[in-house]
C-alpha positions as CSV (number, residue, x, y, z in Angstrom):
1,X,-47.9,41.6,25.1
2,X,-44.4,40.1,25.5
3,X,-43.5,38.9,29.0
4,X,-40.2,39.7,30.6
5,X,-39.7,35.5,29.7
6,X,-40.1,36.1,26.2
7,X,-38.1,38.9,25.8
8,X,-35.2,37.2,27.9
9,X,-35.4,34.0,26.2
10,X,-35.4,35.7,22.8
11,X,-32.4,37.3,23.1
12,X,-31.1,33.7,24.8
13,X,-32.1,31.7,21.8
14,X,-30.4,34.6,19.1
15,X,-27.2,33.7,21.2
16,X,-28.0,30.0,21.2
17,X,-28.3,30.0,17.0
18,X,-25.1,32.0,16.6
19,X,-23.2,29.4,18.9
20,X,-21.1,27.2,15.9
21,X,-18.9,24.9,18.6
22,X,-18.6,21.3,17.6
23,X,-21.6,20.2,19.6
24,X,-20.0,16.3,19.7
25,X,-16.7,17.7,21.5
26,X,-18.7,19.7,23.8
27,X,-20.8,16.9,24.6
28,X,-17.8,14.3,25.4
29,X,-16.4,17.2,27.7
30,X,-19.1,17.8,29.5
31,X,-19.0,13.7,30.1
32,X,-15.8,13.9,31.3
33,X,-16.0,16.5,33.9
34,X,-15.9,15.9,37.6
35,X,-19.2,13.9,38.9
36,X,-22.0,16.9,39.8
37,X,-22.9,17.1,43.7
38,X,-26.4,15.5,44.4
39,X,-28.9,18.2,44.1
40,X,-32.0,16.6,44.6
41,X,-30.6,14.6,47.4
42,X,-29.6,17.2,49.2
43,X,-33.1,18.7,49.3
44,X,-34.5,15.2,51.0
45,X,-31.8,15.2,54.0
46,X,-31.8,18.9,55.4
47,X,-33.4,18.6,58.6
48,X,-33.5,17.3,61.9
49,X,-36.6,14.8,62.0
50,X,-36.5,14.5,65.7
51,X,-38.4,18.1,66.0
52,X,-41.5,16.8,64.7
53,X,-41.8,19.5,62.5
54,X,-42.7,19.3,58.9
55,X,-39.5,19.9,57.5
56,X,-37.4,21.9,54.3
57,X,-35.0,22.5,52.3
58,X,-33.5,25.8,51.2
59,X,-32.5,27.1,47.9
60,X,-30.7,29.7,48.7
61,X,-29.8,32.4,45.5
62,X,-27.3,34.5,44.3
63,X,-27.7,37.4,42.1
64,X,-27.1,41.0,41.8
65,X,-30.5,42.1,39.8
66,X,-33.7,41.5,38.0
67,X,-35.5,43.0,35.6
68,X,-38.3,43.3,38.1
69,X,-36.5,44.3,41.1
70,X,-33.4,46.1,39.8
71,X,-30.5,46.3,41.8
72,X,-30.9,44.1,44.8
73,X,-26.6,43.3,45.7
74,X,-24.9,44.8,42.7
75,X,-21.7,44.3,45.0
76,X,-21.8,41.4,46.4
77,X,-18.6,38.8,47.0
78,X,-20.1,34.9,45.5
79,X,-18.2,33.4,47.6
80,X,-18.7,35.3,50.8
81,X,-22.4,34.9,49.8
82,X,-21.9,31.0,49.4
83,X,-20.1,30.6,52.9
84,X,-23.0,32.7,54.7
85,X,-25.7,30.6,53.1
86,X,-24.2,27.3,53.9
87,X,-23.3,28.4,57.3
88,X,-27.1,29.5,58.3
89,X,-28.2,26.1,57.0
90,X,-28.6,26.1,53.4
91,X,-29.4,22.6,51.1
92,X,-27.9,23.9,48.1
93,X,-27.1,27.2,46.1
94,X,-28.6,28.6,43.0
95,X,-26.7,31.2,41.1
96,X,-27.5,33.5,38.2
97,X,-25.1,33.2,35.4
98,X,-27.0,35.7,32.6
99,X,-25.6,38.4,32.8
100,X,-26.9,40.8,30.3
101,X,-30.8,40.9,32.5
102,X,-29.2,39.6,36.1
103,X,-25.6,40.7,36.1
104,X,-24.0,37.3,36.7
105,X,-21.7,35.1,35.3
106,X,-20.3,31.3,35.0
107,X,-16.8,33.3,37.5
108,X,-19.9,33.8,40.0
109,X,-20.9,30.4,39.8
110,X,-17.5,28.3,39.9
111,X,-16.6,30.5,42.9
112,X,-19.6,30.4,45.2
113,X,-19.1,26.2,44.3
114,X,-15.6,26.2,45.6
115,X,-16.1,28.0,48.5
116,X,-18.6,25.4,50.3
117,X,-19.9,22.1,49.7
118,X,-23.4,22.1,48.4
119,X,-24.8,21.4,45.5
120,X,-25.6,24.4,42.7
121,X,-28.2,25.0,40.2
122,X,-27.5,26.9,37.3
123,X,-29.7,29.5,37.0
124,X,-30.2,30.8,33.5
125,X,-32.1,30.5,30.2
126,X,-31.8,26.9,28.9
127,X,-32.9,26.7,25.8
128,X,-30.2,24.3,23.5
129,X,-28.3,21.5,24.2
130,X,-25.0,23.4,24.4
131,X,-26.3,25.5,27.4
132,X,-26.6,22.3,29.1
133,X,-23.5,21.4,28.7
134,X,-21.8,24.3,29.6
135,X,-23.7,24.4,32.9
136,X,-21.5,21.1,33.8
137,X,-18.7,22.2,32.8
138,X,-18.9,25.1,35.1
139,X,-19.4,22.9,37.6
140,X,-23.1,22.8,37.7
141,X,-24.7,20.3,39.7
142,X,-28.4,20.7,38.1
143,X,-30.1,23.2,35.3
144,X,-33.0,25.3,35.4
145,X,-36.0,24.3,32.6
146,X,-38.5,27.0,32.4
147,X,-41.7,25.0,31.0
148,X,-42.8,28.4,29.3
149,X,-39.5,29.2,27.4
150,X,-39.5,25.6,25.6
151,X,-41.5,23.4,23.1
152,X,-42.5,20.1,24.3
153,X,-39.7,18.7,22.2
154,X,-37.2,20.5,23.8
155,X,-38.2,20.6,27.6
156,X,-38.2,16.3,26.9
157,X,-34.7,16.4,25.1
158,X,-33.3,19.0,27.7
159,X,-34.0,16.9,30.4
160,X,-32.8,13.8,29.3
161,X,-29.3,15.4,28.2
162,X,-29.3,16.5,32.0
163,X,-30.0,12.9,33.2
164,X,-27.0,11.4,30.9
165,X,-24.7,13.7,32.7
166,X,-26.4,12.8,36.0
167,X,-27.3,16.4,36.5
168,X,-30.4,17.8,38.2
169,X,-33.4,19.5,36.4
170,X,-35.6,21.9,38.5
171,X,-38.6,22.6,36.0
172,X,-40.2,25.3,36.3
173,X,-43.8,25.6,36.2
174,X,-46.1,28.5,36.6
175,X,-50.0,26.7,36.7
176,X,-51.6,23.2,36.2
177,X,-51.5,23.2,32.4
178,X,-47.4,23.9,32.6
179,X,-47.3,21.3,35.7
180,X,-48.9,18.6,32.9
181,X,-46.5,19.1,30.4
182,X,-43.6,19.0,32.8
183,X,-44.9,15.4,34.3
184,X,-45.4,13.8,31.0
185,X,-41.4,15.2,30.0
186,X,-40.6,13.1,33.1
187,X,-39.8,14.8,36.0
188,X,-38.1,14.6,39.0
189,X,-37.9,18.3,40.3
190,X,-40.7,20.6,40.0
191,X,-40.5,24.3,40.8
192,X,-43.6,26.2,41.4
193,X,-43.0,30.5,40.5
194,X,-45.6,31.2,42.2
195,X,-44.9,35.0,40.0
196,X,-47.2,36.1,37.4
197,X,-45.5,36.1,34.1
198,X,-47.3,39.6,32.8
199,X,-47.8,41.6,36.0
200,X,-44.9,40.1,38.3
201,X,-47.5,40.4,41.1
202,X,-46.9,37.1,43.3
203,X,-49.7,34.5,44.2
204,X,-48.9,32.9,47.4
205,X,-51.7,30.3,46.8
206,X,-50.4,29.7,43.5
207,X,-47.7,26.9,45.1
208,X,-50.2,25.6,47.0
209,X,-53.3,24.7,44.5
210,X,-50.2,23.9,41.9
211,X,-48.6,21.5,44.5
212,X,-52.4,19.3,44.8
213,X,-51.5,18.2,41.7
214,X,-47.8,16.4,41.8
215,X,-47.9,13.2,42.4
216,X,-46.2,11.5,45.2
217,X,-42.2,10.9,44.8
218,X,-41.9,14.2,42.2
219,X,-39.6,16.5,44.3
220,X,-41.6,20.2,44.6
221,X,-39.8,23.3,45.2
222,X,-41.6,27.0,45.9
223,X,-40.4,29.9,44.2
224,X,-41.1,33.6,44.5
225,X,-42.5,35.6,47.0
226,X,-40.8,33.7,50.1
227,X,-40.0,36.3,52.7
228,X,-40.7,34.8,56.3
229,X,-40.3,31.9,58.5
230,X,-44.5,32.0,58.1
231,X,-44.3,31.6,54.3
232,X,-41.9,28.5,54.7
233,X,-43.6,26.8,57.4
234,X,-46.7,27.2,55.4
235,X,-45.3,26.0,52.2
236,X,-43.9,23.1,54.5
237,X,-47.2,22.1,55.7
238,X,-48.5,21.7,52.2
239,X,-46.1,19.6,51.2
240,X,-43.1,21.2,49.8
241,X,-39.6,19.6,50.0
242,X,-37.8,22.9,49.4
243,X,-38.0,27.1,49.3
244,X,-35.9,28.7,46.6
245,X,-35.2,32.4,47.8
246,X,-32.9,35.1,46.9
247,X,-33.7,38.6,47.5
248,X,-35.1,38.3,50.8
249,X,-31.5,36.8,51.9
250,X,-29.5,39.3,49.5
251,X,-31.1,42.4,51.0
252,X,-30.6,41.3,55.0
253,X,-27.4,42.3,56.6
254,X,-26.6,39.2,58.2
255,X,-27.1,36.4,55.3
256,X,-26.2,33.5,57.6
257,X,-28.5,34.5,60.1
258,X,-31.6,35.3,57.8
259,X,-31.4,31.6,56.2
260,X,-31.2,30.1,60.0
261,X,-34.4,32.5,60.6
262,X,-36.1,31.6,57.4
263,X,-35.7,27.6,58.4
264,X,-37.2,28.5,62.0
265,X,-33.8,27.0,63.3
266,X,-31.4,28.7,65.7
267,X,-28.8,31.0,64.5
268,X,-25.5,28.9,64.3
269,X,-22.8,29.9,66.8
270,X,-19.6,30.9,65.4
């Protein structure tokens, strides 16, 4: 049976094939945008090390739906959304820019970038070259490679396109066998879903027993299923450098407050 992946990144690839831009001017465009905001950086320097506690970094997400979900801020304001997460304590943004499955865009994105000063993933279907560079010419800082969406070939070619344009990749893995094919493309950034593929239900060992199994110096995200302080301290404690979370921040009524919460830190005055 065809996962929600497949049927997304089908319809992703039929746009990808019908795409006839010059591929060589999109390229030297993209190369001669603006420099893109240290993702991956951003992620190691979030937190106070004086506390002694293990500490994180926050992902925080922007989107209006999911096929899983639904409607979860069909209204929202990206760069209202942007200010609150950066003002509760935020490491860096990722924003949905498909918008036929997630009701985004690349307006969503470009705003919720110039209203604050963090770095921004991408989030979308990557599956060609061109979607690559189109992420940094919207002012993308890093793009989202789904292991199970992509050949070998093309996870390894993805990635290194991202690299020349000094982009960040957060690769997405969903088990051990997906984690080994994302290490031998060389990565920097693994993200763990810790969501099934066929029944959506969420795993919250899943991070965990993935995370044994990253070496030292590969940066390791959690994604999925992160709704409490709890869950990120104990994702913390196993070694994570960051959370990625969107709908448990999109539903709350006071955005800037739940990110504070979710990082056990003090709601910022103000």
């Amino acid at each position: 049976m065809a996962t929600y992946l497949d049927r997304i990144g089908a319809w992703h690839r039929e746009a990808a094939s019908a795409d006839r831009r010059d591929l060589a001017e999109l390229a030297a465009q993209a190369r001669a945008a603006s420099p893109p905001r240290d993702f991956t950086g951003s992620l190691k320097a979030f937190a106070p090390k004086a506390t002694g506690k293990a500490a994180i970094g926050l992902v925080a997400e922007i989107k209006r739906r999911s096929p899983s979900k639904g409607d979860i801020a069909p209204d929202l304001d990206p760069v209202e959304v942007a200010r609150a997460y950066a003002s509760g304590g935020a490491s860096c943004l990722s924003v949905l820019t498909d918008g036929p499955h997630f009701g985004g865009s690349v307006e969503d994105l470009e705003s919720a970038r110039a209203a604050v000063g963090l770095p921004v993933l991408r989030k979308d279907f990557t599956v060609s070259a061109a979607d690559v560079y189109d992420a940094r010419l919207m002012g993308a800082d890093a793009v989202l490679l789904i292991v199970a969406l992509l050949d070998q070939e093309e996870l390894t070619e993805l990635h290194r396109i991202a690299g020349e344009l000094d982009m960040a990749c957060l690769v997405e893995v969903h088990d051990e066998a997906e984690l080994e094919r994302a290490l031998e493309a060389g990565v920097e950034l693994v993200g763990v879903n810790q969501r099934d593929l066929h029944s959506f239900e969420v795993d919250r060992e899943r991070a965990k027993r993935v995370a044994r199994h990253v070496p030292d110096g590969v940066v390791k995200i959690a994604e999925s299923g992160v709704e409490s302080a709890e869950d990120v301290a104990a994702l913390a404690d196993a070694g994570f450098d960051g959370v990625l979370v969107g709908e448990a921040l999109l539903r709350s009524r006071d955005r800037r407050a739940a990110v504070a919460e979710l990082l056990g830190r003090t709601v910022p005055c103000g």
